[in-house]
N, C-alpha and C positions, 0 to 999 in steps of 0.2 A: 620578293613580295608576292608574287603570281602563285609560288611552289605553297606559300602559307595560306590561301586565301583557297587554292584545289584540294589541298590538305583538309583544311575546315569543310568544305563542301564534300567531301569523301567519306568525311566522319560523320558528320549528319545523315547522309546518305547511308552509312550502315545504321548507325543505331535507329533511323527508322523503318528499316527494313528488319532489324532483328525483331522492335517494337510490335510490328504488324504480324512478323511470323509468330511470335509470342502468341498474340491476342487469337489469332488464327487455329493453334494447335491447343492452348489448352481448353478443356473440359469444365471451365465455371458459365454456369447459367444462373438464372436467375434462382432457379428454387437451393442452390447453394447458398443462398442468402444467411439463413439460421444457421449453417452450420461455421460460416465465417464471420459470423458476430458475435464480439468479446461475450464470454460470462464471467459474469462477479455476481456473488453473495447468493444463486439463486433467484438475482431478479429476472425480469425475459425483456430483454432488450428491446423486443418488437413492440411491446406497448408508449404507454405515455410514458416520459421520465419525469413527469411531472405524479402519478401516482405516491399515495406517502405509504409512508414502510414505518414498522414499531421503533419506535426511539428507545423502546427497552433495549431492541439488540445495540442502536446505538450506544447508549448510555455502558451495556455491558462490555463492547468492546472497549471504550474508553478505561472504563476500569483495569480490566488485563492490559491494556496498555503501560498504565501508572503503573502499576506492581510489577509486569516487565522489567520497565525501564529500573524501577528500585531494585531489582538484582541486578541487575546490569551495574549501578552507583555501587552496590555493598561489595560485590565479590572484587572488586581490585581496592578496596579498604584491607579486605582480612590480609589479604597478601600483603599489602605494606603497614601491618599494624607492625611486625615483628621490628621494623627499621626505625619507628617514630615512636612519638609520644603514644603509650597506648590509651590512657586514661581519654586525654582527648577525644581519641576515634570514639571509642565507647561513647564517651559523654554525644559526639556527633551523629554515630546510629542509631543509639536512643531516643535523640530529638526528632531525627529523618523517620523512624518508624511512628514515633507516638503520633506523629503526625498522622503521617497517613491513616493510622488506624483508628484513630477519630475522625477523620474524613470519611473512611470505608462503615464508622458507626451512625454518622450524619447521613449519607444515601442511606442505608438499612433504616433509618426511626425513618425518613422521609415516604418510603414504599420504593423506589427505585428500583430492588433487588427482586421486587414478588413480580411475579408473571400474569399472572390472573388475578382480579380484585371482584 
């Protein structure tokens, strides 16, 4: 019990002694701040995140999403059309695209897709 217990207190004892030598030798200060804070999309992390940003780029990334993801659903179709019913698939990626491309004509009549008004 004594041998598990000096054990424990051995290993504490280095990792915060390695801990302090860490914090000791490396080279981050404060003005490293911006350069080890995430970026995404071009916003600057240092501000509010409360500031708003264009729901166009929103809205546009949603869309290349959708049409992404629809290649993604079609190309393993074509590949097992040869094995099934083909008429089906057809009749299936006809329905899956008309869709979408009456969705993608619904945002364009709405204004969605223009940038400037």
């Amino acid at each position: 019990m004594t041998l598990v217990l000096i054990s424990s207190i051995m290993a504490f004892i280095l990792s915060m002694v390695l801990m302090m030598l860490c914090a000791v030798i490396s080279k981050s200060s404060i003005m490293d701040r911006e350069k080890m804070s995430p970026f995404e999309c071009g916003f600057d992390p240092m501000n509010s995140p409360r500031s708003p940003f264009s729901i166009q780029f929103f809205l546009l990334a949603v869309l290349f999403l959708i049409f992404d993801i629809e290649i993604a659903i079609i190309l393993p179709v074509i590949i097992t059309m040869k094995w099934n019913m083909t008429s089906m698939w057809l009749l299936t990626i006809m329905a899956f695209i008309i869709i979408l491309l009456l969705g993608l004509y619904y945002e364009w009549n709405n204004g969605v897709l223009e940038w400037s008004k």
